[in-house]
N, C-alpha and C positions, 0 to 999 in steps of 0.2 A: 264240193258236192255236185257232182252230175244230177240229183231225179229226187224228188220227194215225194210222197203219199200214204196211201194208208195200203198195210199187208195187200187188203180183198183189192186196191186199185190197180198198185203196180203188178198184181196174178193177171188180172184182164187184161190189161195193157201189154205184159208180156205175152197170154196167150192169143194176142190179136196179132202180133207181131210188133205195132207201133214203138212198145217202151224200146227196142232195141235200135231204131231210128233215129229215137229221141235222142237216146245216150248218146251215138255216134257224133249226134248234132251239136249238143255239149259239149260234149270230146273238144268238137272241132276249134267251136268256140274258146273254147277256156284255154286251151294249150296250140294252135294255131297248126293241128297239122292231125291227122287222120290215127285213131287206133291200130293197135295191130290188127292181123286177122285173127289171135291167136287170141290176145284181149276179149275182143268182139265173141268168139265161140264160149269161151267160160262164161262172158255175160250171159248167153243162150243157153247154155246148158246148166249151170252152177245159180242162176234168179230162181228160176220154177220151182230149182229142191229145195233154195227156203223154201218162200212163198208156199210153198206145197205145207209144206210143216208149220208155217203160221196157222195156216185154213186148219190144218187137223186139229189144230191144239186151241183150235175160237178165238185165235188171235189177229182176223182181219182187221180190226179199227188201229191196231197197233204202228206207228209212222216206221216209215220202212227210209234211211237214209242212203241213197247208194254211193257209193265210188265217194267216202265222205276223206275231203283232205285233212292229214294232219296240221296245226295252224303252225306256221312259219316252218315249214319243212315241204317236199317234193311230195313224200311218200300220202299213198292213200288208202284206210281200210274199207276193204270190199262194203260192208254193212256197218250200219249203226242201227240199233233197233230203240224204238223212242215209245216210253209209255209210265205205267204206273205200276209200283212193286204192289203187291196182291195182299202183304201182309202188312205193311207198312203204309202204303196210300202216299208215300211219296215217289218223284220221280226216278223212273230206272232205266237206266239204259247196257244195252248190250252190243261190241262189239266182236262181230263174226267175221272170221276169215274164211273163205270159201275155197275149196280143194277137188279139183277134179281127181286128184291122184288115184291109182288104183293100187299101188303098193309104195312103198318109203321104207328103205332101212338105214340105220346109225352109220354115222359115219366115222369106220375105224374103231367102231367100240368107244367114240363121242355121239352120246345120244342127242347133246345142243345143235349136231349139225346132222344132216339127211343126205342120201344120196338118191333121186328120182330120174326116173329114164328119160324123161323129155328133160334134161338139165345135162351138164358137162361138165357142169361144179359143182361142189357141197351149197345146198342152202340153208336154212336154219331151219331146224323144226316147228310144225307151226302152232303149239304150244307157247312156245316160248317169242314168238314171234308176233301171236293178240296177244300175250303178254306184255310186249315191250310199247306195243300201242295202247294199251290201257295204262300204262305206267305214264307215256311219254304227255297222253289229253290230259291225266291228272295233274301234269306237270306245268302245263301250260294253258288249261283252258281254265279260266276263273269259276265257270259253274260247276266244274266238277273238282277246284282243288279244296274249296271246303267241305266237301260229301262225297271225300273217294268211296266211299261205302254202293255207293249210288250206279256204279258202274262194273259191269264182268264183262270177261271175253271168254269167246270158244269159239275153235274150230272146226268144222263141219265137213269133213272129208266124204264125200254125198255116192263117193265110186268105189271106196277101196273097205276090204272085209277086215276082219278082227288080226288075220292072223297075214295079211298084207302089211300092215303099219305097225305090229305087234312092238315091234322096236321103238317107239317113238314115245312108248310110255315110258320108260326108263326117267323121263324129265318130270318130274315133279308138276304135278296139277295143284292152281288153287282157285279163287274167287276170277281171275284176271287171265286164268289161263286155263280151258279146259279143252277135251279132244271128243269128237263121236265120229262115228263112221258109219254108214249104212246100214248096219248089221244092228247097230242100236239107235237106229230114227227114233222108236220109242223112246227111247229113254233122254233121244234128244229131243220133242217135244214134249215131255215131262218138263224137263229142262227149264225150256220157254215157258212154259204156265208158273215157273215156281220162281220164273224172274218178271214176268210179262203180266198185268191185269185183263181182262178181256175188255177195256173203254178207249175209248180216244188218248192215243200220244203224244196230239199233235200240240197241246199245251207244251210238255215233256221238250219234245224237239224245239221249240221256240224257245226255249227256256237255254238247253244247250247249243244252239242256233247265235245266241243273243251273249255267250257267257264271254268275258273279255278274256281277251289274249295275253298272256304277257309271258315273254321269254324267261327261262331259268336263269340261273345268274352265269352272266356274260364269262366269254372263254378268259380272257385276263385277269379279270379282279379276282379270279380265283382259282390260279393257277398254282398258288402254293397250300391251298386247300387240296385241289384235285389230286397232285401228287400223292398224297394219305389217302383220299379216300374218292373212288371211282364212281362213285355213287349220282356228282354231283350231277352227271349226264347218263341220258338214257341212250343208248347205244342201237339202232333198229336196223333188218334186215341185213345189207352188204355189210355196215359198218360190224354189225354182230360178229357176222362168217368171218373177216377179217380179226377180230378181237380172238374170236376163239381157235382160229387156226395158227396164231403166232401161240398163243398159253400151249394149244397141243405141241408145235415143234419145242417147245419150252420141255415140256412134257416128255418127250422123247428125248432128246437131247441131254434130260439129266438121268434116265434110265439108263441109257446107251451112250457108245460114242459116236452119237448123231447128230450131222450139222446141217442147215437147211433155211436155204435163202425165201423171205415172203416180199412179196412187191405189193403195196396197194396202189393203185389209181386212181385220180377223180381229178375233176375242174375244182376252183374256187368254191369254196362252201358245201363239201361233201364232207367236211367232218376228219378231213385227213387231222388235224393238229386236236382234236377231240378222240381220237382212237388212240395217238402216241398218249395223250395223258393218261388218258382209261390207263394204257398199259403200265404203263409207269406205276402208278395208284398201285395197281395191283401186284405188279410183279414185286415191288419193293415191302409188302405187308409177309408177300410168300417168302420174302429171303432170297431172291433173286438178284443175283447182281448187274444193272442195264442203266444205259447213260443216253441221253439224247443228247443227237449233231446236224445240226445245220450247217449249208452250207451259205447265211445270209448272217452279215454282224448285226444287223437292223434286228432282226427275229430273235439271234440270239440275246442279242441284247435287254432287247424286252422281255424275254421270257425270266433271262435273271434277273430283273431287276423286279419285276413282280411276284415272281416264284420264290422270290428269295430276300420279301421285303421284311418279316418276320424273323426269319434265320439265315446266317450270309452263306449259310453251308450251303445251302438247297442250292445258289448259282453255281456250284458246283457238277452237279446235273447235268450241263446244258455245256454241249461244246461245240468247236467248228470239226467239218470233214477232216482239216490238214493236222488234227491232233493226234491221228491215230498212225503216223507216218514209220514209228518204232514201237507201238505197242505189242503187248505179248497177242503173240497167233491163239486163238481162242481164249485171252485172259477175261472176256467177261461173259457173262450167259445170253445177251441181249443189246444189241446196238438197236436205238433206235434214228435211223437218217431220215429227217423230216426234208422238206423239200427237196427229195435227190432229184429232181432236175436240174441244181445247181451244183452239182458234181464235177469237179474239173479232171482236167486229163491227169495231170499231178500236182501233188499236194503243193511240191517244190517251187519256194518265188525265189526273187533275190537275196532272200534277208534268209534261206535256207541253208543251214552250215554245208559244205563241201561234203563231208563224212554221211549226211543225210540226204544226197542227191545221185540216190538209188536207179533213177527212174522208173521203179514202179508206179502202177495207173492207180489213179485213187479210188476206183470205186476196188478194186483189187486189195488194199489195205483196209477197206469198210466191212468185204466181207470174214476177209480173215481177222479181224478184230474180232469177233462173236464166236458163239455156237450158235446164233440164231440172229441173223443179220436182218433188220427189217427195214425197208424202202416205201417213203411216203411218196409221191409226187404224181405230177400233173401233167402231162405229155404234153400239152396244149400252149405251156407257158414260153414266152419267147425266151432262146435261151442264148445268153450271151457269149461272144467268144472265148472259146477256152473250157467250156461246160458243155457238158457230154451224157447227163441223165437220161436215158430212154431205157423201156422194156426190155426192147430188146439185146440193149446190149448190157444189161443188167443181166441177162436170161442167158447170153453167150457167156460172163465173165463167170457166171456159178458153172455152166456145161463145164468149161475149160478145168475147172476142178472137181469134175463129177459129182456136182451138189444140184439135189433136186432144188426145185426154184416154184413156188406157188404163187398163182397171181389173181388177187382178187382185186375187182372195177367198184368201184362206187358210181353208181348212174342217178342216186339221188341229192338234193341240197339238203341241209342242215345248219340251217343260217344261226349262226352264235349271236344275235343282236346287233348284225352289221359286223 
């Protein structure tokens, strides 16, 4: 959390110019190196249209959280709003995502994703996206995981009209995920009075301020859990866009005869081996047929041997790169390659029969293995002789066979409990 105070403090502060000095101050502090300029201007422009809506609605004394971090993760929601439920007289709080956008439409006829003119990629709808942060604090902040009642999101698009974002209602609203736009301020400080009491929050915030931390259960011990059911992680932001941009080429792919390379990116702790399971979870309840391959014995290893501690089938699952050397050309709907950074030039060692030393390149056998080849990895990692993972030549090997190639960055961590 960058700034705390009450609604009526951080309005003056803001309208003084100071709160947005502070922040940067902050900023600098806690993360060792300067905001964008881009950051900086939504702070300026996207604080006042709350605040502005606090004041209308008599909700100054209400604790106003800014720039509040999720606990053991990168990601930060714009607002937290801290005070007392009106009808209930216990604590409530609301988490608000702040939207300068002026219009947003679905992406491809997937209303979970957006497409906005200051972006170059799909983002998530922001519905669904205070959603995944009201999900994620219930998950992990001790005050609010015995009174998820306790907590909504909405997002507050302060620029864009009714019929700019019209598309972006298509996603289900509920408690943890609502939308307003401009065109209904009203009805978005209705809103706030029917969440928000008009007295001090600041008890409320100390209260979630103070609430202990404790991670979901750990990415291994429940690795043959996560297979069935997706659920066990909350998926946010990039990690999202990524999840539902492989289901949509999923999607295509069994309508048509569509094939189509995804790359994800990220450093250590971005969730890359949390997004293959999500998938897996999921893809295997639809009837999908997808097998994860590493290129590490150590990873593979562990995954079956925890994944598959209950049923020895499940280490079935989990294979290396060099397995797919003779498989059928699209025999399955879904490869998923977890650390293709460790992708070697060919499968072929010494112990490879004659009849099977082709010389095709192994990432050339990964993709044609699928209808939906998907690439986890980390550009960043050292990578040892013989191994050949990057973007870009991930990105030339789909060109070469005229297959579109989507590539989404994870820029935030997702720390699994170490």
């Amino acid at each position: 959390m960058l700034f705390r105070d009450s609604a009526s403090a951080v309005a003056a502060e803001s309208l003084a110019g100071s709160l947005f000095v502070r922040l940067i101050d902050q900023f600098v502090h806690k993360h060792g190196h300067k905001p964008s300029p881009s950051e900086v201007r939504s702070w300026e422009r996207s604080i006042p249209a709350l605040t502005n809506a606090l004041l209308d609605a008599g909700l100054g004394m209400v604790e106003v959280l800014l720039e509040y971090s999720l606990p053991l993760n990168s990601k930060r929601a714009d607002v937290v709003l801290a005070g007392v439920h009106p009808s209930t007289g216990e604590p409530s709080f609301v988490v608000v995502e702040l939207k300068q956008w002026s219009s947003a439409l679905p992406e491809d006829g997937e209303p979970l994703l957006c497409r906005v003119d200051a972006y170059t990629r799909p983002v998530l709808n922001p519905i669904e996206q205070v959603r995944g942060y009201c999900n994620y604090l219930i998950a992990f902040n001790g005050a609010l995981a015995a009174h998820p009642e306790r907590l909504s999101g909405v997002a507050f698009l302060h620029n864009a009209t009714e019929f700019g974002v019209q598309g972006l209602y298509e996603v289900p609203q509920d408690e943890r995920g609502r939308l307003f736009t401009t065109e209904r301020r009203g009805e978005f400080v209705q809103y706030l009075r029917s969440k928000l009491k008009p007295v001090s929050g600041a008890e409320a915030a100390d209260q979630l301020l103070a609430g202990k931390v404790a991670p979901s259960k750990q990415l291994m011990t429940v690795a043959a859990e996560e297979v069935r059911e997706r659920e066990q992680f909350v998926l946010l932001d990039e990690q999202r866009v990524a999840y539902e941009l492989v289901l949509r080429a999923v999607r295509q792919a069994q309508r048509s005869d569509h094939k189509e390379v995804v790359v994800i990116t990220g450093g250590p702790g971005t969730g890359k081996s949390v997004i293959a399971l999500s998938l897996l979870g999921d893809l295997y309840r639809r009837g999908v047929t997808a097998l994860h391959a590493t290129g590490s014995s150590s990873f593979t290893t562990t995954m079956r041997r925890v994944a598959g501690a209950r049923r020895r089938e499940v280490q079935e699952l989990f294979k290396y790169f060099n397995s797919f050397m003779s498989a059928e050309r699209n025999g399955l709907d879904v490869l998923i390659c977890d650390e293709a950074h460790r992708i070697r030039e060919t499968s072929a060692n010494r112990y490879t029969r004659a009849a099977q030393r082709t010389g095709k390149p192994q990432i050339e056998e990964l993709i044609d293995a699928a209808r939906v080849p998907v690439f986890l990895l980390d550009e960043h990692q050292v990578v040892r002789p013989g191994e050949m993972g990057t973007v870009a030549q991930i990105r030339a090997a789909a060109a070469v066979k005229g297959l579109g190639c989507q590539v989404v960055e994870l820029d935030s961590q997702f720390r699994c409990g170490g």
